[in-house]
N, C-alpha and C positions, 0 to 999 in steps of 0.2 A: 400577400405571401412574401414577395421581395422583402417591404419592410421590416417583414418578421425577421426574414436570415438576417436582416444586416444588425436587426437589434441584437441577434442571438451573438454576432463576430464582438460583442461589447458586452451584453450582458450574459455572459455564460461562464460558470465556473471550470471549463475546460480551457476556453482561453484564458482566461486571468491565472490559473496554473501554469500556463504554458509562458505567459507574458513574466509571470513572477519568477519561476525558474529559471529561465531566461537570464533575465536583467538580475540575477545574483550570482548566475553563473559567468556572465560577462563581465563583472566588477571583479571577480575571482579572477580570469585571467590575463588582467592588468599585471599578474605577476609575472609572468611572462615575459613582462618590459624591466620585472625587477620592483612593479611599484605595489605596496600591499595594501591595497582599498578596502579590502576584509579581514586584515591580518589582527584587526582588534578583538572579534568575533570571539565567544567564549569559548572554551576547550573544560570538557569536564572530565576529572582522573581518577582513579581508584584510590582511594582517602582513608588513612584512620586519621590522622588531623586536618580537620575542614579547612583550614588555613589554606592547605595543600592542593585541597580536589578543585581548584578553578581558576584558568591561568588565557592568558590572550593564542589565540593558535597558532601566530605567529610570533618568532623570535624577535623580529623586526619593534615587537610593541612589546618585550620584555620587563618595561619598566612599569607597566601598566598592570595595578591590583585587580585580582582576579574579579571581585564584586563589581568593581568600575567596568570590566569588559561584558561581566553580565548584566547591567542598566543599560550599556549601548547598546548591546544585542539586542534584548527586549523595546529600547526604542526604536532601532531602525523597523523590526518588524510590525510592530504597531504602527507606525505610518505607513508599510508599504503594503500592509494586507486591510486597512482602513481604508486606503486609495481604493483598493481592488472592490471590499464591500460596498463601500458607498454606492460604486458604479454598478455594481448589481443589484441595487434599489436595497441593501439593510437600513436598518433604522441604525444613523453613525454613533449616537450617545449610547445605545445597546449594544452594539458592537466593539466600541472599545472598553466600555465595560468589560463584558463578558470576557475577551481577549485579553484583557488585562488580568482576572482572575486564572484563567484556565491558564495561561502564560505559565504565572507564579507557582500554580499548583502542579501543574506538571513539572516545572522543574525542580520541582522539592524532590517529586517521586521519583527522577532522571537523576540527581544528586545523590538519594537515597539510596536508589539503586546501584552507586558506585562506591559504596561503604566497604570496605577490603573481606569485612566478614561474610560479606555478601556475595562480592565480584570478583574477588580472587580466586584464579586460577591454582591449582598447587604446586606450578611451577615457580609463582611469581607470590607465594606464602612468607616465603624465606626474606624476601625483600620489604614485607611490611613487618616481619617479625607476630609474626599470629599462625597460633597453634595447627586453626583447622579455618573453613570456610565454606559458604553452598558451591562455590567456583559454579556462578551461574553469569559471569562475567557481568560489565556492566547495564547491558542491555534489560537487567532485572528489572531497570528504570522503567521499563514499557508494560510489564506484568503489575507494578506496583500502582501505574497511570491508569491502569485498564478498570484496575480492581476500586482506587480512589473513584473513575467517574460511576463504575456500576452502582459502588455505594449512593453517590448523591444522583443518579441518576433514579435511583430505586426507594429511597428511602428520603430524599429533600426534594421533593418534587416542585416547589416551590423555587428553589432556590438552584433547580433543574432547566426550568422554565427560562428563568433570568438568562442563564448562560445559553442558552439556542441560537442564541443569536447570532453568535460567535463560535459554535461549537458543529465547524462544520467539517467533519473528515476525511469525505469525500475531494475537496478544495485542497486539504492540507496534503495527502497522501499523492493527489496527482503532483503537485506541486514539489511533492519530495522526490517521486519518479523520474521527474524533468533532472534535478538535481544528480541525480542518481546516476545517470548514461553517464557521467564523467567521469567518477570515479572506475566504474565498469570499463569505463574505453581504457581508462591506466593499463589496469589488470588485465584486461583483454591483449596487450601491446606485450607482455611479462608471459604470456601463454595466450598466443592468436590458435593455435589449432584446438584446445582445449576451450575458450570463447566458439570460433564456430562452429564444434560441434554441441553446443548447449543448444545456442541459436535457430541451428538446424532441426537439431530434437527437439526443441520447445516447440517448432513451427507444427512437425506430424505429428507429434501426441497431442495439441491441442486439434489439431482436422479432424485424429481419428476420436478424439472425444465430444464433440461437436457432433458428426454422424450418428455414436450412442445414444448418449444422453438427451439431447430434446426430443427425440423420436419414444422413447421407451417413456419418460414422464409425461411427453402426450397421450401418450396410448392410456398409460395407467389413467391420469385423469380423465380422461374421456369414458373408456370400457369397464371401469372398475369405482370410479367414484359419480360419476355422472355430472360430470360439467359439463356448460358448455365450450363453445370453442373460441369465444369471448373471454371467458375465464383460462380455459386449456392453454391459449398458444401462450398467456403471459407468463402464468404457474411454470411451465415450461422453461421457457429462458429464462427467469426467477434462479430456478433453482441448479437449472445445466449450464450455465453461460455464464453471469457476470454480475447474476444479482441482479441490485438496484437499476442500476444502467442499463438493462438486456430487458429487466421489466417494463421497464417505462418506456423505451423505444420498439419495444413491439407491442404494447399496447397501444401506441400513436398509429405503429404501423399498418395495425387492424380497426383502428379507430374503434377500441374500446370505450367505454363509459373509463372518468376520469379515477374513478372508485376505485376500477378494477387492479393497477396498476400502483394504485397506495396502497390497500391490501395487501398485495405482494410482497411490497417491499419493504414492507412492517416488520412479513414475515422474517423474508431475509437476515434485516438487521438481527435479528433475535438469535435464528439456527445460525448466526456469523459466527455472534458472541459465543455460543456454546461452543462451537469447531475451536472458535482462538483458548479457550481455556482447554481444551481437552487434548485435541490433536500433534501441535508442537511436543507434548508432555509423551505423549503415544509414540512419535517418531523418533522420541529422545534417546527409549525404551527399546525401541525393535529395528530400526531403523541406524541407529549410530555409525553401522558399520558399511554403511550404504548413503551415504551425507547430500550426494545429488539425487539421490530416490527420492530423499525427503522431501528439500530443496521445492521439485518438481510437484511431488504430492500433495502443497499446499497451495501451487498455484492452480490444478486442477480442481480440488475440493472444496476449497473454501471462497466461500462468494462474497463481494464484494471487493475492490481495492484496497480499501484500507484494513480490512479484518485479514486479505490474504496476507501484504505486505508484511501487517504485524507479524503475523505468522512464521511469515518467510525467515524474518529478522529473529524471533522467538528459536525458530528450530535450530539457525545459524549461531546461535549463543550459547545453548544447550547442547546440542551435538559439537561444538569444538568445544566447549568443557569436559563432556563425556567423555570422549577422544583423547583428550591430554591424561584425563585420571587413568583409565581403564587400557586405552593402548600403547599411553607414551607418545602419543601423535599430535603435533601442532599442526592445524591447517590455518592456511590463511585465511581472512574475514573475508564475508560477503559474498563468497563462488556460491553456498547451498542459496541465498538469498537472490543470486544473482537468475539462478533456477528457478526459483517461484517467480520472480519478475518476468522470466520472458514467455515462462507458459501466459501470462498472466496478460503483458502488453501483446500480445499475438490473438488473446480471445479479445480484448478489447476491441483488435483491432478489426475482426469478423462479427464486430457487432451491426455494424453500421450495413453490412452486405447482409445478412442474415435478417434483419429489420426490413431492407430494399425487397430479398425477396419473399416475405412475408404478407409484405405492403402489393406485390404484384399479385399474386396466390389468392390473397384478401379479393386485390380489387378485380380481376379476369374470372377467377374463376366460385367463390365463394360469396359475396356479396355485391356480383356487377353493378354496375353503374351506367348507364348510357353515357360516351364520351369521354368517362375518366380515366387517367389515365397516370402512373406513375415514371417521371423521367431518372434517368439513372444519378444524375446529380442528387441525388436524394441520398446514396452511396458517401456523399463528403460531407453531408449535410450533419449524416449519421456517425460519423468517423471520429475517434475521439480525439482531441487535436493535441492534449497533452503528449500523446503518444510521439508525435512528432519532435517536440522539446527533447523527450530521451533518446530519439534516436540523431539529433541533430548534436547535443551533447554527448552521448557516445561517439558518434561518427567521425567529433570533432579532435576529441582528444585522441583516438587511436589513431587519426591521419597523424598529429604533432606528432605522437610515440614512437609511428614507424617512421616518419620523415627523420626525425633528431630522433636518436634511441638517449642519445648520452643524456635526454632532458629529463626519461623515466624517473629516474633517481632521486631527481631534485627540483628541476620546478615544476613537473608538472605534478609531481604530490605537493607542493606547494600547494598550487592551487586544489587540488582537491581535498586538502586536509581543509581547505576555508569550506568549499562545496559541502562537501561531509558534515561538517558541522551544524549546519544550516539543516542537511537531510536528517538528520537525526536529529534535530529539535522538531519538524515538521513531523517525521514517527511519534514523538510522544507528545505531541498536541493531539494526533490523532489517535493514538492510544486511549488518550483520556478524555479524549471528543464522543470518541464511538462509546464509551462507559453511559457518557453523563444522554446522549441520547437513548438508549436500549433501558425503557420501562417495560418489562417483562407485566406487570400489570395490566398494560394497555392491550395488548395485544389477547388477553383473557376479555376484558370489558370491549373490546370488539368483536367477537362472537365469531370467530373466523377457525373456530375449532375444527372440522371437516379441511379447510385449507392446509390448517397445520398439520393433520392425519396424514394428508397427500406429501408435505415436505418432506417430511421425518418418514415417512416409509421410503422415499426416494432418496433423498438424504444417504441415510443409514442402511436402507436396504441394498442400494447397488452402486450409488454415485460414489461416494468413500473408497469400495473395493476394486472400482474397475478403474476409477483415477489412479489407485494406488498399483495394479494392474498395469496400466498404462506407461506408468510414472519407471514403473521397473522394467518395462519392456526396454526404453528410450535408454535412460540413465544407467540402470545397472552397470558396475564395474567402473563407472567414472568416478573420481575424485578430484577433491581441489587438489590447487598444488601447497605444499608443504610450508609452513612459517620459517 
C-alpha cells in the first residue's frame, strides 16, 4: 500500500497539474526581476485582419511575429505536457500525436472565436469599424472548441479514438486552476473585501450543498429506483459533489466492483456536456443582473472540473456582453468565473473528507471486517493536490500586492498576463478535450438507462434549483467591480 501512494505522488494527474502549474507560474515571475522567460508566449486579439489577432504577450519580445510566438507556445507545451504523460505511463508517440492535433485545432477555434464579428463588444464596434456583432467577446473560442470536439467526438469516432490519448481534460483544467490563483490573487489585492467575501460564501454554500444534495439522491436511489448501496453511495456523489472525482473516490471508498464507478462517470461526462451548452445560455438570460449568482450557480451545478470551469468562463463572457449592451456596464473579467472556481475548489476540497467518511461508515458499520481499519491519513491521500497550486498561487501574488501595492499595476500584471495566457490555452484544450471524449452513443450501447433516469430526475429535478437557490442565498446583491 506504501508503494502504491508513493507511485500515485508520480503517477497521478493531480500532481503533474500541480507540478506543471507550478513551474509556469515560476518562469512567469522572473518578471519580477524584470527578466521575461514567458514574455514570448502568444497573445490572441479581436481581429478583422489576421495579420493583427496574434502578437508575443510581452512588449519586451515586440519584434517577434505573431505566428513565430504561436510555434514556440505550442512547443514549449508539447514538451512540458509529454514530460508529464510519459510519466503517467501514456503511450509518448500517441500522445504527441494526439496533442499535436488537438493543439492546432483548438487554436483555430480560440482564433476564430476572436473574429471582431464574433467578439466584439459594442463598445469596442467603433474601433474595428463593423456595423454590428454577437459581442460574445472572445471567449466564443471555448463554445466553438466544445462544439468541434462533440462533432469528431460523435461522428469520427475513429479518428476520436486516436486523440484519447492526449485528450485529457481533467489534467488540462486542474492545470489551468493552478494557473488561475494568480491572476485571482492580482484582482483580489484591487478589491480584498470583495475576494473574501466570495471565499467566504463559496465556502457555506458549498457545506450547505453538500448536506442536500448526497442525502436526497441517496434516498431517491435507494427508495424509489432500488439500487443498491454499492450503486447508491457513488450515483450520489456522481451527481452532488464533483462528478467524475467524487465517483471514483467513494466507490474505492466503499470498495465497490470497478464497474460501478466507470458507469457513473460516463454518466457524468454526458449530463456535463448538456449543462455546458444549456446553462451558461440560461444564466445569460435571467441571471445578467445578478453576475455573482451565476458565477456561483455553475460551480454548484455542474459536475465535473472542466465542464464547470468551462462554464464559469462561458457565463463570465456572456454576462459581461450582456451587461455592456443592455445596461451600459463594464465589469471586469474573471470576478463571475472567479465564483464558480471557488464553489468549485472548496467541494473538491471535501472530497477527500467525504470519501474518509464513507470509507469508515463502509468499514464499522456497513460491511465490517474483523481488524480493519481506516486511518485518517486516507484524508490527504484523498485531497486534490492541484487545489493547493491555486491556493499557493493565489496566496502568493496577493501577499506581493499587499506588501508592494505600486507593483499591482505593472509587474505583477506582467506576470499574469504570461499566467493568463497559458490558462486560457489550457480552457480551450479542455473545451475541445471534453467534446472529442463525450460519445453520447456509448453511453446508450451501455445500457445504463435506469442510471440515467436517476441523474436526470436529480439533475433537473432539484440539484439545478436549489444550487441556483443556494447560489442566491450567498451571492445575491454582490457584483464585480467595474472596468
Amino acid at each position: 500500500m506504501a508503494e502504491e501512494r508513493e507511485r500515485s505522488f508520480i503517477k497521478s494527474e493531480d500532481w503533474w497539474a500541480l507540478w506543471i502549474g507550478l513551474f509556469i507560474f515560476v518562469l512567469a515571475l522572473f518578471a519580477l526581476a524584470k527578466v521575461s522567460l514567458l514574455g514570448w508566449a502568444v497573445k490572441t486579439s479581436t481581429w478583422v485582419t489576421l495579420s493583427k489577432a496574434l502578437a508575443p504577450v510581452s512588449k519586451v519580445y515586440k519584434g517577434l511575429p505573431g505566428f513565430a510566438a504561436l510555434i514556440l507556445t505550442y512547443l514549449f507545451l508539447l514538451v512540458v505536457m509529454t514530460v508529464g504523460a510519459r510519466i503517467l505511463g501514456a503511450d509518448t508517440k500517441k500522445y504527441v500525436g494526439g496533442f499535436t492535433i488537438i493543439f492546432w485545432l483548438s487554436y483555430f477555434c480560440w482564433i476564430a472565436g476572436h473574429y471582431a464579428y464574433i467578439a466584439s463588444t459594442p463598445d469596442v464596434r467603433g474601433k474595428f469599424g463593423i456595423p454590428w456583432s454577437l459581442s460574445l467577446t472572445g471567449e466564443a473560442g471555448y463554445i466553438l472548441a466544445l462544439l468541434l470536439g462533440l462533432v469528431i467526438g460523435n461522428f469520427f469516432t475513429g479518428f476520436a479514438n486516436y486523440l484519447r490519448e492526449a485528450a485529457r481534460p481533467e489534467w488540462y483544467i486542474k492545470t489551468a486552476i493552478v494557473l488561475m490563483g494568480a491572476g485571482l490573487g492580482v484582482k483580489a489585492c484591487e478589491a480584498l473585501g470583495l475576494a473574501t467575501a466570495v471565499l467566504f460564501r463559496g465556502l457555506c454554500a458549498i457545506v450547505e450543498a453538500y448536506l442536500i444534495y448526497w442525502a436526497v439522491v441517496y434516498f431517491i436511489a435507494r427508495r424509489y429506483f432500488g439500487f443498491s448501496r454499492e450503486w447508491a453511495a457513488p450515483l450520489a456523489s456522481g451527481i452532488s459533489i464533483c462528478g467524475v472525482s467524487a465517483a471514483i473516490a467513494t466507490g474505492a471508498a466503499i470498495r465497490a466492483r470497478p464497474i460501478v464507478p466507470v458507469m457513473v462517470s460516463s454518466l457524468v461526462i454526458v449530463f456535463a456536456v448538456v449543462e455546458l451548452l444549456i446553462l451558461p445560455f440560461a444564466a445569460q438570460a435571467f441571471l445578467y443582473k445578478e453576475p455573482m449568482v451565476a458565477g456561483a450557480w455553475m460551480g454548484l451545478a455542474v459536475k465535473t472540473d472542466g465542464a464547470a470551469m468551462a462554464s464559469g468562463a462561458m457565463v463570465d463572457a456572456l454576462i459581461r456582453a450582456k451587461a455592456s449592451v443592455v445596461q451600459g456596464i463594464q465589469y471586469q473579467a474573471d470576478w463571475m468565473l472567479m465564483a464558480t472556481t471557488t464553489t468549485k475548489i472548496f467541494i473538491d476540497m471535501f472530497i477527500g473528507i467525504w470519501a474518509f467518511l464513507l470509507a469508515v461508515i463502509w468499514c464499522y458499520y456497513i460491511e465490517c471486517k474483523p481488524g480493519e481499519k481506516v486511518p485518517p491519513i486516507e484524508i490527504w491521500y484523498r485531497f486534490p493536490k492541484f487545489v493547493i497550486g491555486y491556493f499557493l498561487t493565489f496566496l502568493m501574488m496577493l501577499g506581493i500586492g499587499l506588501a508592494e501595492p505600486g507593483l499591482v499595476k505593472t509587474t505583477l500584471q506582467a506576470v499574469t498576463a504570461q499566467t493568463d495566457t497559458f490558462r486560457q490555452l489550457f480552457f480551450v484544450l479542455t473545451f475541445f478535450s471534453i467534446g472529442v471524449i463525450s460519445n453520447f452513443r456509448v453511453l446508450r450501447q451501455e445500457g445504463i438507462g435506469r442510471l440515467a433516469v436517476v441523474y436526470g430526475v436529480a439533475l433537473f429535478g432539484f440539484i439545478l434549483w436549489v444550487g441556483l437557490a443556494i447560489s442566491w442565498i450567498f451571492f445575491h446583491g454582490i457584483k464585480p467591480p467595474l472596468a
